[in-house]
Structure formats: structure tokens, C-alpha cells
GUKOL-546450 format. One record per residue: x, z, y of N, C-alpha, C in turn. Coordinates in steps of 0.001 Angstrom, whole numbers, plus 500000, padded with zeros to 6 digits. Atoms other than C-alpha are relative to their C-alpha. Layout:
N
XZYXZYXZY/...
// end
This chain:
174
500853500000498828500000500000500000500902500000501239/498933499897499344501386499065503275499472501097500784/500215498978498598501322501015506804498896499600500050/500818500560498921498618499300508273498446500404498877/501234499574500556496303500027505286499482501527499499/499873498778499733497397503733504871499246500694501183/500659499430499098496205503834508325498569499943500038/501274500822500534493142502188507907498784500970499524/500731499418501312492198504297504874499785501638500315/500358498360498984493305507592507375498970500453500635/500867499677499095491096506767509712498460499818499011/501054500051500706487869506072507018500135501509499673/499959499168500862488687509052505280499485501379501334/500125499219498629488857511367509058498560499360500413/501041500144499730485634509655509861498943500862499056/500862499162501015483777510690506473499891501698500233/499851497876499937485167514596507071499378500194501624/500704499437498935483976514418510782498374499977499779/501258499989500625480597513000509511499395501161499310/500836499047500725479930515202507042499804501494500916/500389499172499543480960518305509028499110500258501019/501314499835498772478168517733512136498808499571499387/501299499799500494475774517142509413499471501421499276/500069498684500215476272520797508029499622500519501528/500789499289499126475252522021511512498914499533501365/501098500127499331471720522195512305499856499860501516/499944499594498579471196521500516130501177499853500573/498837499809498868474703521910518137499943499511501303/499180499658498608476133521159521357498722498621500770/500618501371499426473467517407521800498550500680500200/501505499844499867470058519731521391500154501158500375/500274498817499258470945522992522761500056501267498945/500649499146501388469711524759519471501709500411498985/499217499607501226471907526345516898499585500599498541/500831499290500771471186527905513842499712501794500004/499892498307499662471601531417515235501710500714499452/498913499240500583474350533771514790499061500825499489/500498499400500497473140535305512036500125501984500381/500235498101499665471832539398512796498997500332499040/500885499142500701469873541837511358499021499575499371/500717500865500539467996540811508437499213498704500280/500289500909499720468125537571509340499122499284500892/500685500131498960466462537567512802501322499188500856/498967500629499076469736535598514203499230498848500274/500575501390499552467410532211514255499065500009501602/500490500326498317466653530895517987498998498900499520/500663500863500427463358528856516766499359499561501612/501022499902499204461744527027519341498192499751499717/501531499557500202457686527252519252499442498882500821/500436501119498976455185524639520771499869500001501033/500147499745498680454934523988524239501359500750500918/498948499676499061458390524970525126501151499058500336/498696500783499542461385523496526990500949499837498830/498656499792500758464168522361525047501067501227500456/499057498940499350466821525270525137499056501321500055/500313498933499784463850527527525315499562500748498294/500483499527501330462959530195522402499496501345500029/500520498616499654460168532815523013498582500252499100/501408499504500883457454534197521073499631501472500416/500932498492499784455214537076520984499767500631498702/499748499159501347456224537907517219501113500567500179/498962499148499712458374540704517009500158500788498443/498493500443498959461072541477515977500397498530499807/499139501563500116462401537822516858500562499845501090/498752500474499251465248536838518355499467498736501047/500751500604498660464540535809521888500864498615500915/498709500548499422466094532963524459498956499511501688/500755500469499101464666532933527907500882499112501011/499176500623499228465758530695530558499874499995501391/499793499695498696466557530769534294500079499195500780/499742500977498768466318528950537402501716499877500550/499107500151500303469197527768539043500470501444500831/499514498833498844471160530826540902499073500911500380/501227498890500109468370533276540032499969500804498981/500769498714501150467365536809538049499388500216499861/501116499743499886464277536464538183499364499325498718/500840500416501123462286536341534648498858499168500626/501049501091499610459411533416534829499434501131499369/501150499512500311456462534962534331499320500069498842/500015500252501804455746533120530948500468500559499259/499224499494500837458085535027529531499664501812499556/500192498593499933456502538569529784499106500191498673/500894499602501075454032538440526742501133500175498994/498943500067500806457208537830524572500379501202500455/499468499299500149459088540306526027499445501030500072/500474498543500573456506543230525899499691499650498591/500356500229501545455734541978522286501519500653499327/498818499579500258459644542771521922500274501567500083/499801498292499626459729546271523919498953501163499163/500708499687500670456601546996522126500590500622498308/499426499452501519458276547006518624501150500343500110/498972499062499916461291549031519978499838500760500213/500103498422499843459569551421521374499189500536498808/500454499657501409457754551545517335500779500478499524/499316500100500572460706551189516100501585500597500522/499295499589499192463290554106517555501871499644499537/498433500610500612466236552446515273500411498633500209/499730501403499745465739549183516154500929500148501824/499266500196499083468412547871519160500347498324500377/499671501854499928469062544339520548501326500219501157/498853500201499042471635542980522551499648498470500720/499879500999498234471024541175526041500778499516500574/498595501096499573473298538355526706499781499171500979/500146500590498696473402536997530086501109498347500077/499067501180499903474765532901530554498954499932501062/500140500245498906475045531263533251500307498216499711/499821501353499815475469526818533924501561500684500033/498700500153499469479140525490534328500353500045501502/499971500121498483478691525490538057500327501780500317/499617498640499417480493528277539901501215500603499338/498363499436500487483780530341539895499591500728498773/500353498697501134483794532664536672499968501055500365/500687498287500003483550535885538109498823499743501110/501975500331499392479881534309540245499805500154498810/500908499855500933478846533677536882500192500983499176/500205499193500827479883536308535180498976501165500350/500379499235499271478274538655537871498176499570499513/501152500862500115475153536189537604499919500273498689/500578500020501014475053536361534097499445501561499558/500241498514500380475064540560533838498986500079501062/501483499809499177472001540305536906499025499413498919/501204500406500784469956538080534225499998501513499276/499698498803501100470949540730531494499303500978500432/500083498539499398470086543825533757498723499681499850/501120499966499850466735542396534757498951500142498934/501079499786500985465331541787531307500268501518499486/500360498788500903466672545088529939499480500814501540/500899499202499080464774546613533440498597499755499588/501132500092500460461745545141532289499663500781498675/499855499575501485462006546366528673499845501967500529/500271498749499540462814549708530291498353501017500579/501285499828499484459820549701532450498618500272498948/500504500034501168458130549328529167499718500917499158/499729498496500935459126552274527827500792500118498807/499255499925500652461942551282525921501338500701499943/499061499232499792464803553760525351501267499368499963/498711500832498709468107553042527913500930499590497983/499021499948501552470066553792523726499553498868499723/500406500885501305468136550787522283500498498610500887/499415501514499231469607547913524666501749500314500116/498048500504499924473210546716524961500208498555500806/499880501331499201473754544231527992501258499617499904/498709500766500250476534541593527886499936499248500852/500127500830499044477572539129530533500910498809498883/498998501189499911479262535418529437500286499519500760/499641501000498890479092533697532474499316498626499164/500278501478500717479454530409531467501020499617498822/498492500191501275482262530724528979499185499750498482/500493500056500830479371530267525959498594498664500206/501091501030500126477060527120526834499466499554498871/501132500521501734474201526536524002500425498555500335/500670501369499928474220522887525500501675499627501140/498714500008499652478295521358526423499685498410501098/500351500654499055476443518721528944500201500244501460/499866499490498935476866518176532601498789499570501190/501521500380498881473157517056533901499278501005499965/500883499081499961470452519119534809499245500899498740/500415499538501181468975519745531390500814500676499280/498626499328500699472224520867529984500009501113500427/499242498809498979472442523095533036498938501124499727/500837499252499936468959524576532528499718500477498233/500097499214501429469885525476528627501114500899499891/498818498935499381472848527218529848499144501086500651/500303498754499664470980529599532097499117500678499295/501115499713501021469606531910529602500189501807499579/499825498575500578469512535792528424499646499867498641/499749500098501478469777536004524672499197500921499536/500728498667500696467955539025523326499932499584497948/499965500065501800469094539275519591500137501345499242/500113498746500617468171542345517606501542500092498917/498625498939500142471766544063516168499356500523498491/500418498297500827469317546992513905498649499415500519/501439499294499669465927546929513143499448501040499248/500092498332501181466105550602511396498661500227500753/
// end
């Protein structure tokens, strides 16, 4: 075999292994979606439900792993999003072992410590709501990324608006 078909046969062979591996994962970096980082008996899945945005993932079954999303350069929960998240605070404050963790992202736009700042204001606000709720300060755990974790590695508007997002993924549902 010469060079030229060695190479040839490199590059078929590096195609097949890139192929196959982005067909092992569901969703990635073109739809926003992932298959979850798997958590607590298997509540890591970010499903989305009818009638929502791409990038978005909210329900009013609980416990399920939450994904709300944000305007641009704002902490302010949409409104839509409140049946979900008392359906959430609801079965924490049932459930005094259960705990989630509130992950604040932010778009690629802006220095990293705006968005990191920006991403721990999303964070704060939903676990203030949750609070308000009557969920105990022990059962939340806020996190900031900034933008260092984009669901969606795009640079148009839609990309930008699956980036801004608070995570809420249950940890423990003792």
C-alpha cells in the first residue's frame, strides 16, 4: 500500500470514529439538549415538554430536573416559570432530604467576571423564590458558570437565549 492510500484509508477510518461518536450523544452542542448529567435516581434528564422553546425544560412534575431561561442581561424569572418552580419547592419542602443545585449561565457576550456575577444573580433569584416558598436555606446549593458551560456552542440569538439559563438539578431526593 502506498502513502497516498494509507492516507486515504486514515482519513475514512477518522471519519467512521467521528461519526459514530456524535451518534452516541443524544442532543449536543446543534440542539441545545443533552442527555443530562446524570443525578439522583436518575432525575439528571433535561426533557423538554410541549409548547416550549428550544433550550427550555420546565414542568410541574416534581422531582424533575429543571432548565429555565433568561432574557438578555436580566434576573428576572418569566412568569411561566413559577408553576414549575413551586411544583419543585413544593416537594422539598415534603421532602426535608431532598436538595438541588442552582446553576446560573450566562450567553458568550460579556467579560467573565459580568457573567459570572450575572450568572450567581439568576441562581440567587430562583433559590429566593424557592425560599419564599418555604423551602429550607440547607436544601439549595447555588453555583455561578458564567458562560464557561454553554448548553448550545452557537453565536446567534437562539444559541444566546439557550445559554441564559439556571439549572435546578436535584443532588438527593432522601
Amino acid at each position: 500500500m502506498n502513502i497516498k492510500s494509507c492516507l486515504k484509508m486514515g482519513l475514512v477510518v477518522a471519519s467512521v470514529v467521528l461519526l459514530a461518536s456524535c451518534s452516541k450523544h443524544h442532543g449536543g452542542a446543534g440542539t441545545g439538549f443533552d442527555d443530562g448529567d446524570a443525578s439522583a435516581h436518575g432525575l439528571g434528564q433535561f426533557t423538554r415538554f410541549a409548547g416550549q422553546e428550544p433550550g427550555e425544560s420546565y414542568t410541574t412534575q416534581a422531582p424533575h430536573n429543571q432548565r429555565y431561561l433568561f432574557s438578555y442581561d436580566d434576573s428576572n424569572l418569566a412568569s411561566k416559570y413559577m408553576d414549575s418552580l413551586s411544583a419543585q419547592s413544593e416537594y422539598l419542602k415534603s421532602h426535608p432530604g431532598a436538595h438541588v443545585l442552582l446553576a446560573g449561565h450566562t450567553d458568550e457576550r460579556g467579560s467573565r467576571e459580568y457573567n459570572v456575577a450575572l450568572g450567581e444573580r439568576r441562581a440567587n433569584t430562583v433559590a429566593d423564590l424557592m425560599r419564599r416558598e418555604g423551602v429550607s436555606r440547607d436544601q439549595i446549593r447555588t453555583v455561578s458558570y458564567g458562560k464557561e458551560r454553554p448548553a448550545n456552542f452557537g453565536h446567534d440569538e437562539s444559541d444566546h437565549l439557550q445559554n441564559r439559563r439556571v439549572e435546578l438539578t436535584y443532588e438527593s431526593t432522601r
